[in-house]
N, C-alpha and C positions, 0 to 999 in steps of 0.2 A: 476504209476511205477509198476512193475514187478517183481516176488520175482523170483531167479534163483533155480530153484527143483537140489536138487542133490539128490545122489541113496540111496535107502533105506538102514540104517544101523540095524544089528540085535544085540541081549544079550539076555542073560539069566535073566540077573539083571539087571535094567537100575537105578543107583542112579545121582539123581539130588540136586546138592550142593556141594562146593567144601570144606568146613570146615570139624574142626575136626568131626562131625557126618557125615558126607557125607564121609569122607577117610576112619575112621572106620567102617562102614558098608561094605564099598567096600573092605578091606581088611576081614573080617570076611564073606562075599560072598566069595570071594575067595578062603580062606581057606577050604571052602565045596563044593569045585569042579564050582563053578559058573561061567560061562562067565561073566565079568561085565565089564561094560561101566561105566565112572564115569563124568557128565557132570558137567562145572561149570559157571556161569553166566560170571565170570570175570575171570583172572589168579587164576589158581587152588591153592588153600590153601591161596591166600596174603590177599584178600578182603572179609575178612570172620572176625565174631564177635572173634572165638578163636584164630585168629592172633594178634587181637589188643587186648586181654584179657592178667590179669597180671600172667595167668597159676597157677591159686590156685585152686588146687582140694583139696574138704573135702572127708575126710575118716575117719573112726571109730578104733583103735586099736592100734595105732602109739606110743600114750605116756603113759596119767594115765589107770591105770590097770581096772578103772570104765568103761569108755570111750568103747563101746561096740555096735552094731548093732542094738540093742533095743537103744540107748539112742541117738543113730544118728536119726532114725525114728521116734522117741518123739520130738525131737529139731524139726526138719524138719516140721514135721504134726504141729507144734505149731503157728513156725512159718510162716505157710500156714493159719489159722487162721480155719484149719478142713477143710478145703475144698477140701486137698491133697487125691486123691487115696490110698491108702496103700498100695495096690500091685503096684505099681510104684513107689513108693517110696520106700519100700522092696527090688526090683529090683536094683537099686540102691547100698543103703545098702550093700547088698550080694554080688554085683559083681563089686563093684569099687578096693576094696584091690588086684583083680587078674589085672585087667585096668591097675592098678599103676606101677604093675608088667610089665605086656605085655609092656608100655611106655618106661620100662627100659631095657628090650629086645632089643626095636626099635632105642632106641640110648637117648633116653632123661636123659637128665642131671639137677637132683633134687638138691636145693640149702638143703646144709649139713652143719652141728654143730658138733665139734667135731665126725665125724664120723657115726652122723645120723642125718638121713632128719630134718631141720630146721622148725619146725612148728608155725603154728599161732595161737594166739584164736581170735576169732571177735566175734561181738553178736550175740546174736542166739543159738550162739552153746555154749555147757556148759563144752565143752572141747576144748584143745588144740588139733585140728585134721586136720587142712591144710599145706600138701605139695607144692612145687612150684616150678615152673623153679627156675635156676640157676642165670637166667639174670632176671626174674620178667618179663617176655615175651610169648608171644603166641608163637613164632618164638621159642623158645624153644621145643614146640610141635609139631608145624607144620612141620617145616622141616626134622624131622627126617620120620615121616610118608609116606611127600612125596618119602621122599627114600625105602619105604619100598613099595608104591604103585610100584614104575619105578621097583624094583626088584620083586615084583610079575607079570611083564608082564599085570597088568591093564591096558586097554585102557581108554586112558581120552581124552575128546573135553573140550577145552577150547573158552570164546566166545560165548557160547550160550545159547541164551535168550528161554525160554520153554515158550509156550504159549498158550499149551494146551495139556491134558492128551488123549489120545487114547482108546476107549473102541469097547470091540468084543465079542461076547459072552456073555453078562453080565459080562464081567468083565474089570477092566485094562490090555491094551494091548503094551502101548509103551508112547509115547508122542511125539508133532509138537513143533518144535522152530525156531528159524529166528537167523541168527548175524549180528553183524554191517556192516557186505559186502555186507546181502542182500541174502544170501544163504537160501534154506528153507530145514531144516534138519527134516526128518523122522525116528524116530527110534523105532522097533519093539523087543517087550522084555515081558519075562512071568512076572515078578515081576517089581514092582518100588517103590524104599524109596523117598520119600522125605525130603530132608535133606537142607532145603532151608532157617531156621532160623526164626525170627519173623518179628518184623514189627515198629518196635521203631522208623522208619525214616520217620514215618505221625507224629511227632513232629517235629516241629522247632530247638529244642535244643535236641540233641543227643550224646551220643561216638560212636554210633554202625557205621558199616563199609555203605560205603553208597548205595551198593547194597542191603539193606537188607531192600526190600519196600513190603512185604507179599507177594510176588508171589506166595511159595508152597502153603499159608491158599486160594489165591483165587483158585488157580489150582483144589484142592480137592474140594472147592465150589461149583464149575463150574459140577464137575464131581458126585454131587451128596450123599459128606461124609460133614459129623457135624465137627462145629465147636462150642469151648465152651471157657467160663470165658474172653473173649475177653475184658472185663473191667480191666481187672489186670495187667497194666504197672508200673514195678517197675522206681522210678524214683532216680539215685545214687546223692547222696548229693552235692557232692564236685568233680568241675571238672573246667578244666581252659580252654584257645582257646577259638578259634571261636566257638561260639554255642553250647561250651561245651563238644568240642572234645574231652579233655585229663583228665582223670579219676587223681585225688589227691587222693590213698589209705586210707582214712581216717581212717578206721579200725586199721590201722598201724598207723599212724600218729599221730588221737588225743590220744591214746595210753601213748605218751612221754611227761615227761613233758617238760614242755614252751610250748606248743602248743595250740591254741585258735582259736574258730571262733567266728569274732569280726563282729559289725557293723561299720559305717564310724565314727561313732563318739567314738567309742572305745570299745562297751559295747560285753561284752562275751556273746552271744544271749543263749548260751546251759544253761547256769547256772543263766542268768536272767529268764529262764523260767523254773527255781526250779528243774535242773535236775543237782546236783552233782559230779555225776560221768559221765565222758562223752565216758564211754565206755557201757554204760545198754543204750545209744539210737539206736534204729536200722535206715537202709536207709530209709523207707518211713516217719520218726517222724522227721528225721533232717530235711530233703528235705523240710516237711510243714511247719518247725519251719522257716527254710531260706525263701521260701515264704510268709511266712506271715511276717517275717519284712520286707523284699523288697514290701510287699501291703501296709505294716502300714504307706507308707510315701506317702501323698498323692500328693507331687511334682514329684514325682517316679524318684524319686534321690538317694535313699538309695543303698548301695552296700554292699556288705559281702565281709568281706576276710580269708581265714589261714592266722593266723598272727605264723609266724614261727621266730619270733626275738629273743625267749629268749632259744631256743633249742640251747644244746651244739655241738659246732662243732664235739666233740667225738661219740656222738648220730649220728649226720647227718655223718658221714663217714659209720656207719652201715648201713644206707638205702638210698644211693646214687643214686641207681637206681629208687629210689620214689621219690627221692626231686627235683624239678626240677632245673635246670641245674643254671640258674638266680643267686636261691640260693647262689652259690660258689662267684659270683662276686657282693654282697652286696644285693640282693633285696631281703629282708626277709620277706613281706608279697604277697600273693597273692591271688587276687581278684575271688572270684569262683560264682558256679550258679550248680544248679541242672540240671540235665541234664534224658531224657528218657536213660534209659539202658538194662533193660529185658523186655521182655513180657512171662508171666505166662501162657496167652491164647491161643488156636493152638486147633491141629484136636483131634478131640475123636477116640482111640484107647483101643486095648485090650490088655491082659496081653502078646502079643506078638508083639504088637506096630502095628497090623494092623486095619487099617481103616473099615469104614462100607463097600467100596465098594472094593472086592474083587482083593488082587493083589496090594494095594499100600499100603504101610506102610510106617510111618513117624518115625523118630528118632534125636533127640535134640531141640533146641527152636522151632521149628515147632507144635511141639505136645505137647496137657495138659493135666496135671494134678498131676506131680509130687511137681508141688511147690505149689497147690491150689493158696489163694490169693496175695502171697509175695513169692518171694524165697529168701533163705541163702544164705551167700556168701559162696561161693566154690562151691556150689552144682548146677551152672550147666555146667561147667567142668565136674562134677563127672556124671551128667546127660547122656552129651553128650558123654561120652567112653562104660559105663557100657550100654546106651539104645543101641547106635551106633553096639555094637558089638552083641547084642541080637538079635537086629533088620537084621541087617546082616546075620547072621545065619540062620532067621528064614525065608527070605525071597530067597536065597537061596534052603534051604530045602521046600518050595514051589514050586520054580521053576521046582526043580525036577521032578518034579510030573504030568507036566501043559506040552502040547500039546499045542506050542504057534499056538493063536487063528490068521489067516487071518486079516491083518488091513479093514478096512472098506476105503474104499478107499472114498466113497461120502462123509463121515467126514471129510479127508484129504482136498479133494478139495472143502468144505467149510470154512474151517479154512484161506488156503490161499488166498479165495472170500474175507473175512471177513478182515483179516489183510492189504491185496492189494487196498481195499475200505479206509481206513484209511488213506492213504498216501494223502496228501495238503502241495498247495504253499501257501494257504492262513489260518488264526486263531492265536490263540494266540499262544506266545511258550512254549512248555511242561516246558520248567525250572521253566517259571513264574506261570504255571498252578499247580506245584507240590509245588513251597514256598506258593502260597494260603494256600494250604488244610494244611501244615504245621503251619501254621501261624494259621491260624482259631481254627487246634488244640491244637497248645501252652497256646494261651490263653481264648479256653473255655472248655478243655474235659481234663485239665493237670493236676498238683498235688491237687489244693484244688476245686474240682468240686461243682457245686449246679445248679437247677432244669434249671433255667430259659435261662443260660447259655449255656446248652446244648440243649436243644431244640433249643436255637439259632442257634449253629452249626450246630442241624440236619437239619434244614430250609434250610439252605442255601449249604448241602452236595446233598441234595435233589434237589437242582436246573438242569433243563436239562443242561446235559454238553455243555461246548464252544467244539466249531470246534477248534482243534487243526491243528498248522502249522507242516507236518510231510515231509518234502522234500527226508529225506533219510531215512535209515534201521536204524541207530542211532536214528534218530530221534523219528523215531516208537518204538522203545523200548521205548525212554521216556514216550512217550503217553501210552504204555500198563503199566508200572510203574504206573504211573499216575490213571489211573483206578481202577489198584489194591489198592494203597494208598487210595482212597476216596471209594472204596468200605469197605476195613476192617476199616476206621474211623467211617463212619456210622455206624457199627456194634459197635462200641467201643462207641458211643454215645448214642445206642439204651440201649445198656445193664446195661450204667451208672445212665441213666436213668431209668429203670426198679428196679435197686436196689438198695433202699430206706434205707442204713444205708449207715456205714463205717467199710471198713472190711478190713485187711490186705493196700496194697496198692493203695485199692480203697478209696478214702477220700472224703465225700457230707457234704460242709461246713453248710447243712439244714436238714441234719440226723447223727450227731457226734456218735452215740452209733453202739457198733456192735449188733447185733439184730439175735441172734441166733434159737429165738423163729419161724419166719419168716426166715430167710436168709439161711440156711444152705442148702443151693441149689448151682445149677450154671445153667446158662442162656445159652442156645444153641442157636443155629444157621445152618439152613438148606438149600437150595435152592431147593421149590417145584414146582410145575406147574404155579402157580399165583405167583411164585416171592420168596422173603426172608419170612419161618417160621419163628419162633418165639415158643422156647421151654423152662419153667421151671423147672428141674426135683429137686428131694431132690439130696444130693450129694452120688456118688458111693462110701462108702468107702471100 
């Protein structure tokens, strides 16, 4: 089959992603004179992690008068286990109270208590510092933004799949993508953010949105920039659905009393395992605690549930929009599972969110290092406004500057050689090709990891790939998904393996201690001549 060329599109800015860091950049290009193009895999702003998020950004200075920028940056770096950058985190810190601001410019409507923003405290943090939509909804944020993109005159492509970054000059010059009709889009641009998210969806069991299969970490691979802490997938405790679709706030929840998480035969699992108060557990300790009674039963029959029966109806009218709906018409327990939720690991950047290779810059779950091993709740919301807007700016202010470079045109028509080669009536199909490597990763590279397991998975990521059946341009997207998924797994395997403790949300049921002596590094990843480096360094703080 045949991919159909259409004509060369140009920018000054080319942002890829359609989420809240992907809209914020683009409105923050904008704002500094940018042409920008803003592309999105799927419908702009719907299929993205901050849409299905419950819009809880942390910030520092809202309530107790303690409660301050230093003690957000301590919570943070804590709860990274050190392995957080500082000046990214800093970054953060410093620029999220104006974020919060600009959001309520843009039209977003903060949920208020008498007359000021409603806040939260959850673990981690030692203060009461998260704001949130109104409705406890991403859709809270998104869509105002997107009103503000259509009234800055941004141009956005929706539908297209990026498949590879463009270089000219030494440097970034645009990026090639395909969409499901088969079109092959060309786009020439001084700057590129990539604002593409992580990569939670090489698990089985996920919430994240279902585009979110690494694309921007391969894209940057491919083209030559580091990638790092790739072993650092947070996994959120309590979530219900299919394979762990729907997030239960548990932060909020086990909070109140009546509230419990129970095994099938009754027993409150948080407090049979000597933990009192069940608001001092964070997400990576419940998650293990919930696995490991679903391993203790070796019929693998055992289930978990919130058991929400003894919560007053006067309680559940306050958080309605967290209880699920069941709730109202009698079904007061439900049965939950851990589920992948963040990834901590992404491209190595500098204090202005640009990459090693000249010209792309990444901003929000794409890019590490602000949450080192674990991240807080709230804070990557606060991530993705405060980097989003940085990164926008600065890339931008780049652009300015930069005589965009001639595309290479032989590149062009190898990329479309390469992708056109790909296309078969015959091989297995990508759907079943991408539940493998899901599957494989659920249950050897997931919450409670150990040696022998993971080298099992790497054996068999290693395996030469099946011929995939790719009849149409949908279908070739799945296939290049599919690649990307079982490329950044392997990395996520290689690294688990490499690092011999347990640290943050990284857990090796055959190295329990955290090992600072040794560990206080992070493990890169390069693409050289001979294939995937393999780098150690101490950590940048």
């Amino acid at each position: 089959m045949k991919l159909k060329r259409q004509e060369m599109l140009s920018c000054d800015v080319l942002v890829i992603g359609g989420g809240g860091a992907g809209l914020r950049s683009a409105i923050a290009a904008r704002k500094n004179n940018a042409d920008v193009l803003l592309v999105s895999k799927y419908r702009l702003g719907r299929t993205t992690n901050t849409y299905i998020s419950k819009s809880v950004i942390a910030a520092s200075g809202w309530g107790e008068p303690d409660d301050n920028k230093e003690s957000f940056i301590d919570d943070t770096i804590k709860g990274g286990r050190f392995l957080n950058e500082h000046s990214k985190v800093s970054v953060i810190a410093h620029r999220i109270g104006d974020e919060i601001a600009f959001l309520k410019d843009c039209g977003v409507h903060f949920g208020m208590q008498e007359g000021k923003p409603h806040l939260l405290k959850v673990p981690g943090h030692r203060y009461s510092r998260h704001v949130h939509g109104e409705n406890w909804t991403g859709s809270d944020l998104i869509a105002p933004l997107i009103q503000v993109v259509r009234q800055k005159d941004i141009r956005t492509l929706d539908y297209v799949f990026i498949s590879k970054l463009l270089k000219s000059g030494g440097r970034i010059a645009g990026a090639a993508g395909i969409t499901p009709d088969g079109d092959f889009i060309i786009i020439r641009a001084k700057t590129v953010i990539l604002a593409t998210g992580g990569y939670a969806q090489i698990f089985l069991n996920t919430n994240n949105a279902y585009g979110i299969t690494g694309d921007g970490l391969v894209l940057a691979y491919e083209s030559g920039a580091a990638l790092k802490d790739i072993e650092f997938i947070q996994f959120y405790p309590t979530a219900t659905g299919k394979r762990g679709n729907k997030l239960l706030l548990y932060e909020k929840l086990l909070g109140q009393k009546g509230v419990f998480v129970r095994n099938k035969d009754g027993l409150d699992i948080i407090r049979k395992n000597g933990i009192s108060d069940p608001m001092q557990i964070n997400r990576d300790q419940l998650s293990r605690l919930i696995m490991k009674e679903i391993k203790s039963d070796p019929a693998g029959s055992q289930r978990i549930f919130l058991d929400l029966r003894d919560i007053s109806e006067e309680t559940a009218k306050t958080m309605t929009q967290l209880i699920p709906s069941a709730w109202w018409k009698g079904q007061k327990q439900f049965e939950i599972t851990p589920t992948a939720h963040f990834c901590m690991g992404g491209l190595v950047s500098d204090q202005w969110g640009e990459t090693s290779q000249k010209g792309l810059f990444a901003a929000g779950e794409v890019s590490a290092g602000a949450h080192g091993s674990n991240r807080l709740s709230g804070n990557a919301l606060a991530e993705v406004f405060s980097w989003g807007s940085l990164v926008g700016s600065k890339a931008a202010e780049r652009a300015a500057d930069i005589v965009s470079p001639p595309p290479d045109m032989e590149e062009i028509e190898n990329e479309i050689k390469r992708l056109e080669a790909m296309f078969s009536i015959q091989g297995m199909r990508p759907k079943d090709m991408i539940k493998d490597v899901k599957t494989l990763m659920w249950y050897k590279a997931g919450i409670i990891r150990e040696k022998k397991e993971l080298e099992e998975a790497l054996e068999r990521l290693r395996e030469p790939v099946p011929q995939a059946a790719a009849e149409t341009p949908a279908d070739l997207i799945k296939v290049l998904e599919f690649r990307n998924m079982r490329l950044i797994a392997e990395m996520v395997c290689m690294a688990a393996i490499q690092r011999a403790e347990s640290r943050g949300s990284h857990y090796r049921a055959d190295y329990r201690e955290e090992n600072n002596l040794q560990w206080l590094k992070n493990i890169l990843f390069r693409k050289g001549d001979a294939g995937m480096e393999v780098e150690i360094k101490p950590v940048n703080q």
